[in-house]
C-alpha positions as CSV (number, residue, x, y, z in Angstrom):
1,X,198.7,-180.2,-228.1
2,X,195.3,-181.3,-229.8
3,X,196.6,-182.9,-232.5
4,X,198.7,-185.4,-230.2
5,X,195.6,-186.5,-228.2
6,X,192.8,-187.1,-230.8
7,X,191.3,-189.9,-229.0
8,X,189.5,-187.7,-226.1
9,X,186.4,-187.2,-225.9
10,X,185.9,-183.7,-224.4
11,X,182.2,-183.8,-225.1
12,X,181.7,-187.0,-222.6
13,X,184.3,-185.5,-219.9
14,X,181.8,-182.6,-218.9
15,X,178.1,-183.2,-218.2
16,X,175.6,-180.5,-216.8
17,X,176.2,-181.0,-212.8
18,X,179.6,-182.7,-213.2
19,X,183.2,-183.0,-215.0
20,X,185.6,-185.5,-214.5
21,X,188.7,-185.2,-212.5
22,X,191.1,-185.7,-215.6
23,X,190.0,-181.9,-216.2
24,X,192.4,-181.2,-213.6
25,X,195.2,-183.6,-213.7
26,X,195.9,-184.5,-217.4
27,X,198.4,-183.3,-219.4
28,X,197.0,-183.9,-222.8
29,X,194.0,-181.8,-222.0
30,X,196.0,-179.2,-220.7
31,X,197.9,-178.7,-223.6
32,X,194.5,-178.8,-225.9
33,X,193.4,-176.3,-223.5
34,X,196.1,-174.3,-224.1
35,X,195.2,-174.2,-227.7
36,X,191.6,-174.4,-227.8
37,X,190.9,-172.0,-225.3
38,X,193.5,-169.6,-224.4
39,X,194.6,-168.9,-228.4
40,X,191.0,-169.1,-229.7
41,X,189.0,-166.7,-227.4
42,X,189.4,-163.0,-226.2
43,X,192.4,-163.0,-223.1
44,X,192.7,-160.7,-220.8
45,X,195.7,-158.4,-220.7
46,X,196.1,-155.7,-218.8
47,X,193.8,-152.7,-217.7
48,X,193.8,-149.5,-219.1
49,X,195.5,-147.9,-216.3
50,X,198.8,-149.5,-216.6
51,X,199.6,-147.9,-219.9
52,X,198.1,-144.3,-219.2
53,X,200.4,-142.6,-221.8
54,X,202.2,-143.2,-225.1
55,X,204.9,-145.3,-224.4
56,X,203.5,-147.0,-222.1
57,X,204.2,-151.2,-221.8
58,X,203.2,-153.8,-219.1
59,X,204.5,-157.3,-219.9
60,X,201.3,-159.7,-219.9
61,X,200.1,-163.4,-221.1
62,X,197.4,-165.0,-223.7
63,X,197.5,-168.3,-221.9
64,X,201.4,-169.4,-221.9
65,X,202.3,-167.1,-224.8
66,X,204.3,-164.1,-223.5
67,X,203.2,-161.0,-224.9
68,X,203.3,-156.7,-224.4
69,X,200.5,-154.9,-223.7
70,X,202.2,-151.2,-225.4
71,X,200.1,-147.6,-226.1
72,X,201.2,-145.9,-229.2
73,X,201.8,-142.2,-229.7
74,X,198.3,-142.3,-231.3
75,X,196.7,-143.8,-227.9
76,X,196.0,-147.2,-229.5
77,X,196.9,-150.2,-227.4
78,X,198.3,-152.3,-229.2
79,X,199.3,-156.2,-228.1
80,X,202.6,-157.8,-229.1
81,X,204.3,-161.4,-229.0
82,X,207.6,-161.4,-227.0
83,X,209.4,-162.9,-229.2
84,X,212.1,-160.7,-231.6
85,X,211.8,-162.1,-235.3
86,X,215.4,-162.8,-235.8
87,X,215.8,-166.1,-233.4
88,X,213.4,-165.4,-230.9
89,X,214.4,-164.0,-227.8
90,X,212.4,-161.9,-225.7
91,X,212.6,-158.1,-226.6
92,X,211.0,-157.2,-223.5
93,X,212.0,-158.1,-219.6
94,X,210.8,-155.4,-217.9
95,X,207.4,-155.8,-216.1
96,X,206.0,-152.2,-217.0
97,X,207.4,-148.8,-217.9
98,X,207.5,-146.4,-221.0
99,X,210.0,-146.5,-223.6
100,X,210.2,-145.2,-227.4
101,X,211.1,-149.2,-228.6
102,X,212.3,-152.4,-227.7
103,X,215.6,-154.0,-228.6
104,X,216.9,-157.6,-228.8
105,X,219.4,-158.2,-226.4
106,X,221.1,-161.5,-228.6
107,X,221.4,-159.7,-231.9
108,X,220.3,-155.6,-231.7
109,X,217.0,-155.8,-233.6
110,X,214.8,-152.8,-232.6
111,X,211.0,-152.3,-232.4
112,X,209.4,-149.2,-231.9
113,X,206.2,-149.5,-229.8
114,X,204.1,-150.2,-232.1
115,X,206.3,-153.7,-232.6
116,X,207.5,-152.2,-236.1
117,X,211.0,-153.4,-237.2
118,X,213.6,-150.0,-237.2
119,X,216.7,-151.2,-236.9
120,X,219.5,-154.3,-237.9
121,X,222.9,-154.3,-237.4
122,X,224.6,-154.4,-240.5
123,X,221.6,-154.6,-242.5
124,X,223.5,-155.3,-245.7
125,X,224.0,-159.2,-244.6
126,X,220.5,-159.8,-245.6
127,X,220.6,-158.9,-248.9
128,X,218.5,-156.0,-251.3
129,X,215.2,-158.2,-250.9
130,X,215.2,-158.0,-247.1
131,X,212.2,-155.9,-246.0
132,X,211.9,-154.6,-242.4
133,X,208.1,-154.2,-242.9
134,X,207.9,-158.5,-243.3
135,X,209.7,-158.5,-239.5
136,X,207.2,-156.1,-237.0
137,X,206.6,-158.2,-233.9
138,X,203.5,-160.3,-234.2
139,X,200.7,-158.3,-233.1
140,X,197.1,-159.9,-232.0
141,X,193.7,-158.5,-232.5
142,X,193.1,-156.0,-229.2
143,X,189.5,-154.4,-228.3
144,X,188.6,-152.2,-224.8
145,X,185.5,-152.8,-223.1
146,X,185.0,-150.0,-220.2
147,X,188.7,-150.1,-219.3
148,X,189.5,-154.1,-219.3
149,X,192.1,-154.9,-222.4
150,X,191.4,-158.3,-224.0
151,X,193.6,-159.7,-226.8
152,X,192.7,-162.6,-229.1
153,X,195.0,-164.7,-232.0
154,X,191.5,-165.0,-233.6
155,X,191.1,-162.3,-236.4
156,X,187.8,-163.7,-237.2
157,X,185.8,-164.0,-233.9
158,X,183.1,-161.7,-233.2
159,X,183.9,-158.6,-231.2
160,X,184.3,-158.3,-227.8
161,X,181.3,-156.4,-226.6
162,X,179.0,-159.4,-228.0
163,X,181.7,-161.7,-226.2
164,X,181.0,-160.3,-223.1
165,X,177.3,-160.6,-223.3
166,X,175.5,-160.5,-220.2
167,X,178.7,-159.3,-218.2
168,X,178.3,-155.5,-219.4
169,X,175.8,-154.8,-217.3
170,X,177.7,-156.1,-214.1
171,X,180.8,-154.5,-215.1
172,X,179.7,-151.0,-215.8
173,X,178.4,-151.7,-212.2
174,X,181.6,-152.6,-211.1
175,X,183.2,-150.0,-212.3
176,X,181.0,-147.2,-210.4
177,X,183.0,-148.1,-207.4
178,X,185.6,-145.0,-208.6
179,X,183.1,-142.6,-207.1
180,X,183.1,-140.1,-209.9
181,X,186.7,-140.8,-209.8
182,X,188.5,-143.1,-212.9
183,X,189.6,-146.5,-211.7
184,X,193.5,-147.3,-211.3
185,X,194.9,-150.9,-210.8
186,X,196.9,-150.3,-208.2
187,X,200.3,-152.3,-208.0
188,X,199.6,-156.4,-208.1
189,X,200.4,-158.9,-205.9
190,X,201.4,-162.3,-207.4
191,X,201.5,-165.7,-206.2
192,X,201.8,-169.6,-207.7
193,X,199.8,-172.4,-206.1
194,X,199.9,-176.0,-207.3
195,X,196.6,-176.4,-208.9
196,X,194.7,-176.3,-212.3
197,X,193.8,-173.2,-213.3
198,X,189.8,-174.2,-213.4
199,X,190.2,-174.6,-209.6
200,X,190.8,-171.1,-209.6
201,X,187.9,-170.2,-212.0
202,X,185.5,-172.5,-210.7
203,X,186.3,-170.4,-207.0
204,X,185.5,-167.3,-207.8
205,X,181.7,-168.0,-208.1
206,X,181.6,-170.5,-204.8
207,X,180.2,-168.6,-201.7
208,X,179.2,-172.3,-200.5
209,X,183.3,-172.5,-199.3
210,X,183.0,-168.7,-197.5
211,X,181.9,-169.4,-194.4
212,X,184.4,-172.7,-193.8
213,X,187.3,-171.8,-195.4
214,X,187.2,-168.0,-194.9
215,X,186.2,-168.5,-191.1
216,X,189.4,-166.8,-189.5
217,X,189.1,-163.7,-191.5
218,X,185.0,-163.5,-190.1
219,X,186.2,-163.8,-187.1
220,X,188.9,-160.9,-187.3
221,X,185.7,-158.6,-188.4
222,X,183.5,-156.4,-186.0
223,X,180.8,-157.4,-185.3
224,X,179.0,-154.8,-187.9
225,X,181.3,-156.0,-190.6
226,X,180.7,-160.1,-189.8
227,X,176.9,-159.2,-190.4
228,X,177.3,-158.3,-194.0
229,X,179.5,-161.0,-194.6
230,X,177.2,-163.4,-193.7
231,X,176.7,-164.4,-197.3
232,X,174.3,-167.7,-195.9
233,X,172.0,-164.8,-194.5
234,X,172.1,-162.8,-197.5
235,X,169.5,-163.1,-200.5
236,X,172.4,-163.1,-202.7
237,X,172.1,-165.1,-206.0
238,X,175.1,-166.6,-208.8
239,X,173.8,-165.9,-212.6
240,X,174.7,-167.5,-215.5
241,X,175.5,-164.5,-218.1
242,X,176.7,-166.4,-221.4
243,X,180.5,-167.5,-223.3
244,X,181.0,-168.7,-219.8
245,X,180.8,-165.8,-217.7
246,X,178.7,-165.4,-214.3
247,X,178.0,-163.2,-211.5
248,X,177.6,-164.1,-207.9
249,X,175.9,-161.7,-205.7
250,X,176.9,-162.0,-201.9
251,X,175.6,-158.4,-201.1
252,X,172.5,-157.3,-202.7
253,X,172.5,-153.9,-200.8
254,X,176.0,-153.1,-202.9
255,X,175.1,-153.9,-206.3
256,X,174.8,-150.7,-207.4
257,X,177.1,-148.5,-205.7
258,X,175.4,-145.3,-206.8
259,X,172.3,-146.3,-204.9
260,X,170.8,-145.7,-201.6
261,X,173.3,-143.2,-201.0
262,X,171.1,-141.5,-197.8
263,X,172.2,-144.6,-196.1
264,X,174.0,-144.2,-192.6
265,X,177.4,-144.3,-192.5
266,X,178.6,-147.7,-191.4
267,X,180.5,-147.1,-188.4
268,X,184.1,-148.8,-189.8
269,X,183.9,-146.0,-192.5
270,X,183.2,-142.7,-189.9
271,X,186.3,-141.9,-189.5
272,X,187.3,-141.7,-193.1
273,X,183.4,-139.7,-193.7
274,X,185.0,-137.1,-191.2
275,X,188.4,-136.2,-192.9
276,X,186.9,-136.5,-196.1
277,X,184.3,-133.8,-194.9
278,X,186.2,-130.9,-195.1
279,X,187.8,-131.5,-198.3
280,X,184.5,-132.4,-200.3
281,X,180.5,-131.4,-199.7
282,X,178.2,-134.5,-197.6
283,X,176.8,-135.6,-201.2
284,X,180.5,-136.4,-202.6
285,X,181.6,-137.9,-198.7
286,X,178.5,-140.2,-198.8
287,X,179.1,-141.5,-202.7
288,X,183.2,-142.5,-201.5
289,X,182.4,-143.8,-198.4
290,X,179.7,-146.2,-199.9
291,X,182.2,-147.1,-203.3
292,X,185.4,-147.6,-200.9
293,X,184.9,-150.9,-199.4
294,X,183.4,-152.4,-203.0
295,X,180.6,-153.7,-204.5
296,X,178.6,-156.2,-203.3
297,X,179.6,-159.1,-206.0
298,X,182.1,-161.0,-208.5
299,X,181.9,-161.3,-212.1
300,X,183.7,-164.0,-213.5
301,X,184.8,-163.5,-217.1
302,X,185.7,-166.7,-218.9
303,X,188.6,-167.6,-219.2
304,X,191.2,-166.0,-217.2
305,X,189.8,-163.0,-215.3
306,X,187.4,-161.8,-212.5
307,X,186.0,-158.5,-211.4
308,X,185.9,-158.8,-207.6
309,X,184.7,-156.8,-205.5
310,X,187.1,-154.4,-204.9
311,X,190.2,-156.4,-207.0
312,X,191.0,-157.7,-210.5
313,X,192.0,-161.1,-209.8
314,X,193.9,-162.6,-213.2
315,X,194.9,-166.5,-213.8
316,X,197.9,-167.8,-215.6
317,X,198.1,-171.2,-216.5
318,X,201.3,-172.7,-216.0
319,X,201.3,-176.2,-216.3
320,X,198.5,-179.0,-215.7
321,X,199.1,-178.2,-212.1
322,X,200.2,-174.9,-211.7
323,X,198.8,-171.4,-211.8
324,X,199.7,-168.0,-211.5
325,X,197.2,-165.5,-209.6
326,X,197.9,-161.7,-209.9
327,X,195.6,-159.7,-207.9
328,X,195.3,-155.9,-208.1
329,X,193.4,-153.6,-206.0
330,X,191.4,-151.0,-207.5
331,X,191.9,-147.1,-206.7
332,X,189.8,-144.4,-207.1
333,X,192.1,-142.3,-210.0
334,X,192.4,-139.0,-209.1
335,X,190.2,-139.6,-205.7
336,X,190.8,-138.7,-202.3
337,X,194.5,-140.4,-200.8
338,X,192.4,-141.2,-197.2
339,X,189.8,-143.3,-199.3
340,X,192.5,-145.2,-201.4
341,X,194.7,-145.8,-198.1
342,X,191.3,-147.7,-196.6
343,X,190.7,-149.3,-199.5
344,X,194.2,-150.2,-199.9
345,X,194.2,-151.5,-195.8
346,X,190.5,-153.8,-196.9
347,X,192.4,-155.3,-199.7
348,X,195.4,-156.6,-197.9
349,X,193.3,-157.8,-195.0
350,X,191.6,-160.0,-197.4
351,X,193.8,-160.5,-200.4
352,X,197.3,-159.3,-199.1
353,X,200.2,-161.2,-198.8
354,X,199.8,-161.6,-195.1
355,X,195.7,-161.6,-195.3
356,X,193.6,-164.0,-194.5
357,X,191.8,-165.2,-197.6
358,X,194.6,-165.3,-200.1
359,X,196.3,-168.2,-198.2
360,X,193.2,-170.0,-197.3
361,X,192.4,-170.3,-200.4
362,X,195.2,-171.2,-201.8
363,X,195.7,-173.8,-199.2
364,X,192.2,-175.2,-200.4
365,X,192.8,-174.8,-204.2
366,X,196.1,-176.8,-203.4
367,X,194.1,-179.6,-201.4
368,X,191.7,-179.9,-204.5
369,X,194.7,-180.9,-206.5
370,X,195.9,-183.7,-204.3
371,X,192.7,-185.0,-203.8
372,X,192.1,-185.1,-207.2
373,X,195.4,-187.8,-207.7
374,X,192.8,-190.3,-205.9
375,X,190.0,-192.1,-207.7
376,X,190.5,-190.7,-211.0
377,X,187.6,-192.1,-212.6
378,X,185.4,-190.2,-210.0
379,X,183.6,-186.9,-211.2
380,X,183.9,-183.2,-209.4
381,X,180.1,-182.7,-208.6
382,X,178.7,-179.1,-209.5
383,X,174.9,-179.8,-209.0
384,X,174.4,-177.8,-206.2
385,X,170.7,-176.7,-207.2
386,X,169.8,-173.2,-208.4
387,X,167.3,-172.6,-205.1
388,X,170.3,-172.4,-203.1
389,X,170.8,-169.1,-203.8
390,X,174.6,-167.4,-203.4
391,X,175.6,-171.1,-202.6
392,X,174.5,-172.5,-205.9
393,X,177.2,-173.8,-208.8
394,X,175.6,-172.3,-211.5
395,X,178.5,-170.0,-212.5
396,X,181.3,-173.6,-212.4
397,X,178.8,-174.7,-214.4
398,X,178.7,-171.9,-217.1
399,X,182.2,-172.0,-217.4
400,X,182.1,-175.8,-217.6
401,X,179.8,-175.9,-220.3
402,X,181.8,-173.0,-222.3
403,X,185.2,-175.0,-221.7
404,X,182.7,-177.8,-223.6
405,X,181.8,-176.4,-226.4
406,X,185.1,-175.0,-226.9
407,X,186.8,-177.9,-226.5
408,X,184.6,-179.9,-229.5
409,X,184.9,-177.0,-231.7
């Protein structure tokens, strides 16, 4: 933790175009991180759609701390430590569902879903002072920006729509991509690779790695699909948009989805335009069709999430060189099945378990981590210039500088 490793320097260990490599391979700033960052800032948790109704749960994470994500009969979300307050087991080892409570498996404590203490065995043990309103499960501060559910340990930091600062923008873009339709996170893929977790982050924003690491999947594309994946060809951008957060742009055309819909049809999507066509008028067909394949950028949200393309793609820190990635594609709630089976077939070209870019880039992230066991007074070099357009590191180094000031705080 902090307290065990007060002799680092954090401020000297990240410049503007460069960090050093004990970022990534030391245990002491791991463990700071874990408490400087992940319980001192708002965490993603879970999206809106995986607790549609009271009763609702998903298990979740603020950094390593394991928590429940829970909708009350009021429709508040509310976020909850794992941890039962009699001698701390888990109350909850389930991934999702919907229940009325929770119970303690060691010693029969019960929570309703709110995390309020009902029920102890034989009460009377504990005495006529014993309150059951001292014992509800540790709850955290919880606030909803268009769907996304972050929860902080903070009760003092300012609210999450000022947190998210120039992000809003890109995600209410983002979020047209339901097509009229809500947005559903569809069922979530997970995976571990041996890496830091900023390996992860600093990825999403890197379009410089697409065309080398990502070349077998260009090369599985037609050839009208290749074209627009030609991010080097693009006039595509990366933005720094405040607390750490940035948006790369590898599409312009598909920033805003609800635009340029007189378009033509690109010909991958036809067949989906004609079976959609005699369910819904040319106007409704056009706006799917143009939403189902996603939009044209990421947003990364500092620290553990990003809004891409078509996916939520979460990290989990694990340990100084381990991370947990969950992606989950993103269906149009309530939309058309044809257009959530194609998006559905786009994701797990890509991202799927036996896609192409999940395991590249895992294989990469991985090969970052060796590497990084060699020359350890060497720096990782993010001053790839801002007139490089998509290929720039401005977004690794908006995160960087966040982790910073964080960090000296």
């Amino acid at each position: 933790m902090t307290e065990q490793s007060p002799d680092l320097d954090y401020s000297s260990l990240v410049l503007e175009d460069r960090v050093q490599t004990s970022l990534y391979v030391d245990p002491a700033i791991f463990e700071a991180e874990m408490h400087k960052i992940f319980n001192n800032t708002w965490v993603w948790v879970a999206h809106a759609s995986e607790i549609p109704a009271a009763g609702s749960f998903k298990m979740s994470h603020v950094g390593r701390q394991p928590v429940i994500v829970t909708r009350g009969h009021d429709g508040r979300v509310h976020v909850l430590l794992n941890r039962c307050r009699h001698r701390a087991s888990s109350v909850c080892e389930d991934r999702k569902g919907k229940t009325g409570f929770f119970v303690c498996r060691y010693h029969g404590w019960s929570y309703d879903i709110t995390g309020k203490l009902r029920g102890v065995p034989q009460a009377a043990g504990y005495g006529a002072d014993f309150d059951k309103n001292d014992y509800s499960l540790m709850s955290l501060r919880v606030e909803e920006y268009a769907g996304l559910i972050f929860a902080t340990f903070r009760k003092d930091i300012e609210p999450l729509y000022d947190y998210l600062a120039g992000a809003r923008k890109w995600i209410d873009l983002f979020m047209k991509q339901g097509a009229g339709f809500g947005i559903n996170a569809a069922s979530a893929q997970r995976f571990r690779f041996r890496g830091n977790w900023k390996i992860q982050l600093e990825n999403t924003t890197d379009a410089y790695h697409f065309p080398i690491v990502h070349r077998s999947f260009l090369s599985s594309l037609d050839d009208e699909t290749e074209g627009l994946f030609d991010v080097l060809r693009q006039t595509g951008w990366v933005e720094d948009l405040g607390n750490g957060h940035s948006v790369m742009v590898m599409i312009p055309d598909l920033v805003d989805l609800e635009a340029n819909l007189d378009a033509p049809i690109p010909e991958r999507f036809q067949a989906l335009a004609d079976e959609l066509s005699g369910e819904y008028p040319p106007e409704t067909v056009r706006r799917i069709v143009r939403a189902v394949g996603g939009t044209g950028f990421l947003v990364n949200l500092f620290p553990n999430v990003a809004c891409s393309m078509a996916f939520f793609r979460v990290l989990r820190p694990i340990a100084v060189d381990e991370t947990e990635i969950t992606h989950m594609a993103i269906q149009m709630e309530g939309g058309p099945q044809a257009a959530n089976r194609v998006r559905l077939r786009l994701h797990e070209h890509f991202q799927g378990p036996m896609g192409f870019g999940t395991t590249d880039d895992a294989e990469a992230w991985e090969r970052v981590q060796r590497g990084a066991a060699a020359g350890e007074d060497l720096w990782i070099m993010l001053n790839r210039g801002e007139g490089h357009g998509v290929t720039a590191e401005t977004g690794m180094r908006a995160a960087y500088q966040m982790w910073k000031r964080m960090m000296i705080s």
